[in-house]
Steps between C-alpha positions, in 0.01 A plus 500: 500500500692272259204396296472894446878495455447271226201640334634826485842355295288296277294754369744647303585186347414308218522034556447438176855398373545389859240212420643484185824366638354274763349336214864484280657341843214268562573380198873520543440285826306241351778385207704490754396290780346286174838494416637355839225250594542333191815473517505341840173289395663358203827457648327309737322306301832462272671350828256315675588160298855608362669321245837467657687388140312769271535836748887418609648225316640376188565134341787589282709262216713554281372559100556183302663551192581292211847463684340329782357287283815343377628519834738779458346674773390386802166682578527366939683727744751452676579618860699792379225653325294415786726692739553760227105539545453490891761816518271764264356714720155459325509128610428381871464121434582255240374152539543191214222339364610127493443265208468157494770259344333202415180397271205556641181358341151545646143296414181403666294186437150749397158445688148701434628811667893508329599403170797284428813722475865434435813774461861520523548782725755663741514630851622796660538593861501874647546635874193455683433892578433518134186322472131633506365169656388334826798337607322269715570212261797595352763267667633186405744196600571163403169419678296718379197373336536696128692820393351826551480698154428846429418560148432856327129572462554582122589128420173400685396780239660398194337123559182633571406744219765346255585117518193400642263686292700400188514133570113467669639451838295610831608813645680504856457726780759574756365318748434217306876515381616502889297175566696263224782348572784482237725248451869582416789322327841604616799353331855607517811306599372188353225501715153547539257618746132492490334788742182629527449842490209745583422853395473740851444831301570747274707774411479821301817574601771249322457360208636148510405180703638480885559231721641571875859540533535186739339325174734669256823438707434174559389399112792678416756358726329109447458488089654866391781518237836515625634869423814636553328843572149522514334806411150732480369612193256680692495737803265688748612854533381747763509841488384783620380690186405257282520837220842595594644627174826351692367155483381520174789656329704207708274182378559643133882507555552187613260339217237396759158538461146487736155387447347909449215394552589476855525912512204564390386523860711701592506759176071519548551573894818774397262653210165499751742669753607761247112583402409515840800794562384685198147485590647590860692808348231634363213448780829737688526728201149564567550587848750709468282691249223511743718633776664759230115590466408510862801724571386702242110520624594562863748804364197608276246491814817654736501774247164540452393531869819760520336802664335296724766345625700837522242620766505174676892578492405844669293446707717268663411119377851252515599400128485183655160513611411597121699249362317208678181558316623469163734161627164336659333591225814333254522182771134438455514532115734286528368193746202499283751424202636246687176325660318568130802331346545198717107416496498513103781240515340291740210509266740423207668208682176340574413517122855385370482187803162352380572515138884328592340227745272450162793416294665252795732795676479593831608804657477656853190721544541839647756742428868427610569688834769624320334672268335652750789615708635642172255687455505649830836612507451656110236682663726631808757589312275681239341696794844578687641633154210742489438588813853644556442642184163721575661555819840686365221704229308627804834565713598733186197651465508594902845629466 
């Protein structure tokens, strides 16, 4: 009896534009959950080795200016600019990066594997949560064997594809850099010290030399320069919006400035965000078209089918009853959309993984469950929306 229900309302109507807008949400569905697994997929992949200093912190100083060098100006900070710092409300920490005060000189003897090498060069220390290493080796105390260093991988870099090349040196790897030991000269005081010293890792993260605190404090204490005051030229700021027009508009104030390239990070994840909501916006712009079409369509077929369902009406057939047809026939429209949708990402997914696994990324395979359960409830509430509405049309039409 209902397949002869149904048969009899469909033959007065016409699918075409019906198929038409299955096809414009299909589509609408597909930019969309494109939209939202890529944006958990490279989010993902974004986070899965985060850069602590480049997505929420900043190494600020003050600008040098021809003042400072004349000594008008002292370009360090002192603990009331610190404090004034720790109580803006786009700042949660502020740490200092500690210098060393005394002359540090550094030189190896050369073998077959390391060249000879001699430099005057400085230290700095920073708060252990800061670095991207294995922290395995990096203590230290008067017994220690040598001084941890971390040095930034662009020096290794600069030597590398600049000093070496130019001066017909060998080239050194990182792991052949870890392996040498380094002896350092340490004078201060009147004193000297002769250390050795061996490189642990490296960091993309801070651009200067660093020893361990315990290292630092101790140097410091046994051979630094007496000051009244000692001060930072150089702190670690953490924030929670590292593009806080707040922050920005506060660093400029106060004359300080921060490596940019340090927000570059963060502006590329804030601009891929924003391309993935406009892409988003219009994968739902195309939805809502399709539904504005679908509404349409199933008010086309209502109307076409009209005098059949008047007799249905008298010969005593509940609106409901009617109704139903036309909402199964909407709900299965509609699960194909979503199944048809969901499989042509899964097929897109396994395309985009190979081709990133090719270039050294790896990303999840599958589609995020939450995709998934996004799409479900889009679907519900799609459904729900027009099932109440072919429900009031029939009621009206019964009345």
């Amino acid at each position: 009896m209902k397949k002869t229900l149904e048969k009899l309302i469909a033959s007065g109507s016409s699918n075409k534009s019906l198929y038409m807008a299955t096809i414009g949400m299909l589509v609408g569905y597909i930019i969309l959950f494109i939209a939202i697994q890529f944006y958990f997929d490279i989010n993902k992949l974004i986070n899965h080795d985060k850069d602590l200093l480049q997505e929420d912190f900043l190494i600020i100083n003050k600008k040098v200016s021809l003042l400072n060098t004349f000594n008008v100006l002292n370009s360090g900070f002192n603990e009331k600019e610190i404090n004034q710092l720790r109580e803006q409300p786009f700042v949660s920490e502020v740490e200092k990066v500690i210098p060393n005060r005394y002359k540090v000189q550094a030189y190896t003897d050369g073998n077959k594997d390391f060249p000879p090498f001699y430099a005057e060069m400085f230290f700095e220390s920073v708060p252990d949560k800061f670095l991207d290493i294995d922290k395995s080796q990096w203590q230290w105390d008067t017994a220690s064997a040598y001084v941890p260093v971390v040095i930034p991988r662009d020096y290794l870099k600069l030597y590398n594809f600049g000093f070496a090349q130019s001066q017909n040196l060998p080239q050194i790897s990182e792991e052949l850099a870890s392996k040498a030991l380094i002896s350092f000269l340490i004078e201060g005081g009147g004193r000297q010290i002769r250390l050795k010293g061996r490189i642990v890792g490296f960091t993309d993260r801070i651009n200067s030399i660093l020893v361990p605190a315990s290292f630092m404090n101790w140097a410091n204490k046994k051979l630094g320069r007496k000051e009244k005051q000692a001060q930072v030229s150089r702190l670690i700021l953490v924030t929670q919006n590292i593009e806080d027009p707040a922050l920005a508009r506060y660093l400029e104030d106060h004359n300080y400035e921060a490596n940019t390239r340090q927000t570059k990070p963060s502006r590329l994840n804030t601009l891929f965000r924003l391309l993935l909501l406009i892409v988003s916006l219009i994968g739902i712009v195309i939805i809502f078209l399709a539904v504005l079409v679908f509404t349409v369509s199933f008010r086309l077929m209502i109307s076409r089918a009209s005098d059949t369902i008047d007799k249905l009406f008298l010969l005593g057939y509940n609106y409901k009853r009617i109704a139903r047809i036309y909402i199964r026939k909407y709900a299965i429209l509609l699960g194909m959309v979503l199944v048809g949708s969901l499989l042509i990402l899964w097929w897109l997914k396994q395309i985009l993984s190979e081709h990133l696994l090719q270039t050294g990324f790896q990303v999840e395979a599958g589609i995020n469950y939450r995709v998934i359960f996004f799409g479900l409830i889009l679907s519900i509430v799609l459904l729900s929306i027009n099932a109440r509405n072919l429900l009031n049309e029939f009621k009206r039409r019964a009345s």
